[in-house]
N, C-alpha and C positions, 0 to 999 in steps of 0.2 A: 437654659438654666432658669430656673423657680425665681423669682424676687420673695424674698420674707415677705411675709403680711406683720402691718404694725398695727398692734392694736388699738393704738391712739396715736393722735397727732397733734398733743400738747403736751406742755411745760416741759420740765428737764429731767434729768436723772434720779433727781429724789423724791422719794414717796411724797404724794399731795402736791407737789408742786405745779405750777400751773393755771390756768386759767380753770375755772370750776364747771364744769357743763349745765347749762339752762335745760329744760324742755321746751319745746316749740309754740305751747301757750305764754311759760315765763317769758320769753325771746319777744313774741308779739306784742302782751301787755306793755313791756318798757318800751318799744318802739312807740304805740300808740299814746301812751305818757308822755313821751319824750316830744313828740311831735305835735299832740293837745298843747303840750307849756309851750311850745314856741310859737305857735297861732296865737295864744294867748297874749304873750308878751307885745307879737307883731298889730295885733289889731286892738287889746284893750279888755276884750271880751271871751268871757270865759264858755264852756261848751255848756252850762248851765243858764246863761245869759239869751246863748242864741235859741237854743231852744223853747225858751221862756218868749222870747219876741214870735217863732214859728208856733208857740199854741196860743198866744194870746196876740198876735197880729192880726191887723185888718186884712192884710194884702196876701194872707195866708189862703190857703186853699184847704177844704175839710178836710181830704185825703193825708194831707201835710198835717194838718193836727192832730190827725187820729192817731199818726205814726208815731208822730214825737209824744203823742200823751204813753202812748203804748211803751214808748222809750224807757220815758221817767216812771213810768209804774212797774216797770219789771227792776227795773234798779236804782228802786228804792221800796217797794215792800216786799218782806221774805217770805218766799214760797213756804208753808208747810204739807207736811203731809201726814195723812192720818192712817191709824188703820188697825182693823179687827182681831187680835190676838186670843185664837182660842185653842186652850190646853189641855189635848185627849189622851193625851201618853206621857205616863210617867214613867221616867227612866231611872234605874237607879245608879249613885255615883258607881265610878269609874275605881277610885280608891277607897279603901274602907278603912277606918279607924282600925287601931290593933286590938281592942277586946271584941271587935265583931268574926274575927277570924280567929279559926286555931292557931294556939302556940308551936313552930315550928320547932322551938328547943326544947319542947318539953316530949321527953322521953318515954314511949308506950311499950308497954313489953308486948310482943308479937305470941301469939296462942301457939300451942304445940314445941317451944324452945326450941333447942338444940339437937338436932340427930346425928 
């Protein structure tokens, strides 16, 4: 005998109840937040601190500074991106205003009437 498949395995019986689902980036950031603030708390020093001592320390090694400069420079200036838009085809809209198309109500008499 089959077991049902459950479709989910939270909160209760009524719509939206429940715990809200993350994605696995959202899930990771708050880990890694979560666990920056308590180093923080436990040692005094923030992850902008230490890294600040690894690029401008003596007892640093260049490899160590290069990395940590490379750190702070991706996050903290925003990447842009640029790029060449050029427009060879012209398409015409998709819907037309109503005087660009015949009247649909309006009544044509058909050639040769009635036989």
């Amino acid at each position: 005998m089959a077991i049902p498949h459950k479709i989910e395995n939270r909160g209760g019986k009524r719509e939206g109840s429940g715990r809200k689902m993350k994605t696995v980036s959202e899930y990771q950031l708050a880990l890694l937040s979560k666990t920056l603030k308590k180093f923080q708390k436990d040692t005094g020093k923030s992850i902008y601190d230490i890294l600040a001592v690894i690029i401008y320390g003596k007892e640093s090694r260049m490899g160590e500074r290069l990395a940590a400069i490379k750190l702070v420079m991706e996050s903290t200036i925003a990447k842009t991106s640029e790029k060449d838009v050029n427009i060879t085809q012209r398409l015409e809209p998709s819907i037309y205003l109503p005087e660009q198309l015949p009247d649909p109500a309006k009544i044509v008499a058909i050639e040769g009437g009635k036989r």
